[in-house]
Structures are given as C-alpha cells and as structure tokens.
Phi, psi and omega in degrees: 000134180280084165299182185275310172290343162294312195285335177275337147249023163283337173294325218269326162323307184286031179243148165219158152019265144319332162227123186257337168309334211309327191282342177271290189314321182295311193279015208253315175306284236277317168298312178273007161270005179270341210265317169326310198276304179321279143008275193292323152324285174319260200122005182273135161295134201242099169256124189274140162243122176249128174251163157268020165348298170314304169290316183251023205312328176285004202269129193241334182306320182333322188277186193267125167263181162293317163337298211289342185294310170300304170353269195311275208321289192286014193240000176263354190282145207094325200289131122349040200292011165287349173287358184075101175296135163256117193228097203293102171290107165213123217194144181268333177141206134172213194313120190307314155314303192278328168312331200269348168295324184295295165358267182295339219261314201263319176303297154333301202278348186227026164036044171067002177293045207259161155223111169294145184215111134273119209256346179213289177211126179260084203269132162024292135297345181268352158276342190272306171297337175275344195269328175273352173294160170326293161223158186252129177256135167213146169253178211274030152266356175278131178226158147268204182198182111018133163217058193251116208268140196238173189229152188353065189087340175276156176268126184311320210255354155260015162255352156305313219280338187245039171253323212276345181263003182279289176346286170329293202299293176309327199289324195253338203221068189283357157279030128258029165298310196296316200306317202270356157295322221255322193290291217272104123260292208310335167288130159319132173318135164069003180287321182310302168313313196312298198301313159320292181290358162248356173294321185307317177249030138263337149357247200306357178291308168316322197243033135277311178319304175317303166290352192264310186295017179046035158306161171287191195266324178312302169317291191321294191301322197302287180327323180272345176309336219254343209242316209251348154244158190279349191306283134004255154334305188068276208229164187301306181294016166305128151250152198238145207270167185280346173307308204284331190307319164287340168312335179298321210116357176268178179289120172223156170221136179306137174278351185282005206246024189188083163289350148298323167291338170277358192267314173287349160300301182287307167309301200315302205271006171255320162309323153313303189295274182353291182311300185326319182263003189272300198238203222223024138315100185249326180225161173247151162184107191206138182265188161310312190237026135148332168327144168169117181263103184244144151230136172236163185229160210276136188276139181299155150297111171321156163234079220288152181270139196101138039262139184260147199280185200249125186309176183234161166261000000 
C-alpha cells in the first residue's frame, strides 16, 4: 500500500548532499505516476484537484476561484472526452460563482460523464462539486460537507434566522429594542441582502444540480436538508461521512471495493499532503496526460543559528 509513511521515507532516502530537493522530485513522480497508472485502471480520464488547504490556511489562492477555471481549462484540453472524467477532490470549498462555473464547465466538455473521487475531504462548494457528478467514490475516512453559503466567514443563513427573530422579538417584546440595536448595528449596509441573495443562489445552483441528476422530489429534499441547511448541519465544517451520504440518496461507491484503486487513489493524496508540507505547492490541478497547473506561495525564509557572539572574560 502506498502509505503515508512508505512514501515518506522513501523520499527522504532519496536525498542527498547535492540534492536536498531530491525528496520533493521524488514524490512530484510518484503522484503522477499514480495518477497515470489510476487512468489507465479506470479507462477513465483523470483530473486531481488538490488544495494544501491544511498546511496553508491563510491562504486564500487555497480556496476554489476564479483562477482554477483556466486551471480546468488547461488540464482539459487534449482529453479524449469521450472516456468520461475521474475527478480528484480535496478542497476547503471556496466561491460560489466560480463553483458554479466549474460546474457547468466540466459537466459540458465531458456530456455529464463526471465521477468524484474523495480520497479525504471535499468541504463546502467542493461538495457542491461532487454532489453535482454522477457518483461519488469515498472510503470510510472520507467526508463532505455543508454548502449552506457563508460571506465573510458568516454562515448567510444564520444571520437571515437572527434579523427576522430580532424583527419578531422587538415586535412582541419592544423594551428589547435597545438590545437588538446594539447586535445588528453591527452589520454592515445592505450585508442582510447580501446574504438573502446569496442563500438564494445556492438554492437554486443546489436545485439545479438535483434536477439534472433526475432525483424524485423525496430524495431532492432529503439532500438539501442535509447538505444545504444549517438548521440541520448546526456548523459549516460538519462532516458528513459516507454512510450518511448514502442515506440521502446519493450514489456513493466504496473506495474499498477495488484495492489497487484505493491504493493509488490514497498514493496520490499522502503524496499531495507529504508535498504540501515539503515545499512552497499551495494547489495541484493535474491530469492523466501530462497537464498541470500549479500555484505556490513564497516559502518564509529559514533561520539558521549563528553566528554566536564570543563570550567576553
């Protein structure tokens, strides 16, 4: 099994003197040749999307952009797209817009033929991508998330649920005016709208996704409860495990049910974390046949010890 810990002092054998790099070049191989070797397993075409999410949290390129849209663009170009895209996740979620570009972008060049593969975690608009593929591949360590959509860090739809309960409070109860003056001051102009409108268009982004895959309406609601209110979720980083994924209704398939596909599924993504902590690889987004869009972010400078002062007698 390609482990975390095989791969990780296999690299570190492969360092020497002259090359201290050696160990990032190694596994920089070894992923794509796992994701070449997967690809050919499938018969499928294969795009990894990696974020370093974990490692690089302040990071904002971590999250799903506008960016990623060339991204997918250069790694698709070339494809066979009649072989159907394996389309790798690990991702915190990120812009709704641009999720919803991705969407339509990969659903189109490949005539709905997608499979999501989470080798760990798919988060919030990156669940929205997975959720819109055909199937989902997950193992049991595998999770989604939430896609209940939040502004600037707020979750949108618990900040509708405490205007309208403000609304409520004062309305029944007016010496709690002064209270609920003091919290929503605190909001910015027009952020209440924001949030009404963007709850509005993951709604409906959510009940397109839903409807293209042809669930009944029983199904549909169960997936947004579970997926799309928070009422439900209580917080954004809930994860939600594949037992419950399936409950829903969605397709999920086991990654255990094909061990040469979890073993190269799971190299890839302990080579991807392993880089991440290595090097200055904040996203991955790379194929089967040689494409590959990287972003890095500039490494701190080390701080090597010394020169030490000399004592004085």
């Amino acid at each position: 099994m390609n482990s975390w810990s095989e791969l990780l002092n296999e690299s570190q054998r492969q360092l020497t003197p002259a090359n201290p790099n050696a160990g990032v070049q190694f596994l920089a191989a070894k992923k794509k040749d796992f994701i070449e070797e997967l690809s050919r397993k499938t018969g499928r075409n294969t795009i990894l999307y990696f974020s370093a999410f974990m490692h690089k949290p302040s990071t904002a390129d971590a999250s799903i952009n506008d960016k990623d849209v060339n991204a997918f663009m250069e790694n698709v170009h070339n494809m066979d797209r009649s072989k159907g895209l394996d389309l790798i996740l690990h991702t915190p979620g990120g812009d709704l817009a641009a999720t919803e570009q991705i969407i339509y972008y990969l659903r189109s060049a490949f005539n709905g033929d997608l499979r999501a593969i989470i080798p760990q975690m798919a988060m919030s608009a990156g669940s929205m991508i997975a959720v819109s593929c055909k199937s989902i591949v997950m193992g049991r360590q595998s999770c989604l998330g939430p896609f209940d959509p939040q502004l600037n860090g707020a979750p949108c739809q618990s900040i509708i649920n405490e205007f309208y309960a403000a609304v409520k409070d004062v309305e029944e109860h007016p010496a709690s005016l002064g209270l609920w003056q003091t919290i929503i001051s605190k909001l910015t102009p027009a952020f209440i709208t924001q949030c009404q409108q963007a709850d509005k268009l993951a709604s409906e982004l959510t009940e397109m996704i839903l409807s293209d895959k042809g669930f009944d309406s029983e199904t549909k609601k169960r997936i947004k409860t579970v997926f799309s209110q928070n009422s439900d979720s209580k917080i954004h980083n809930r994860h939600i495990y594949r037992d419950k994924c399936k409950s829903v209704g969605l397709d999920i398939i086991d990654l255990e049910g094909d061990q040469e596909i979890q073993d190269l599924v799971l190299g890839i993504h302990h080579a991807c974390m392993i880089l991440s902590e290595q090097s200055s690889i904040l996203k991955i987004v790379e194929n089967n046949i040689g494409g590959s869009y990287l972003i890095n972010v500039p490494m701190p400078p080390q701080t090597l010890p010394g020169p030490f002062p000399v004592p004085r007698r």
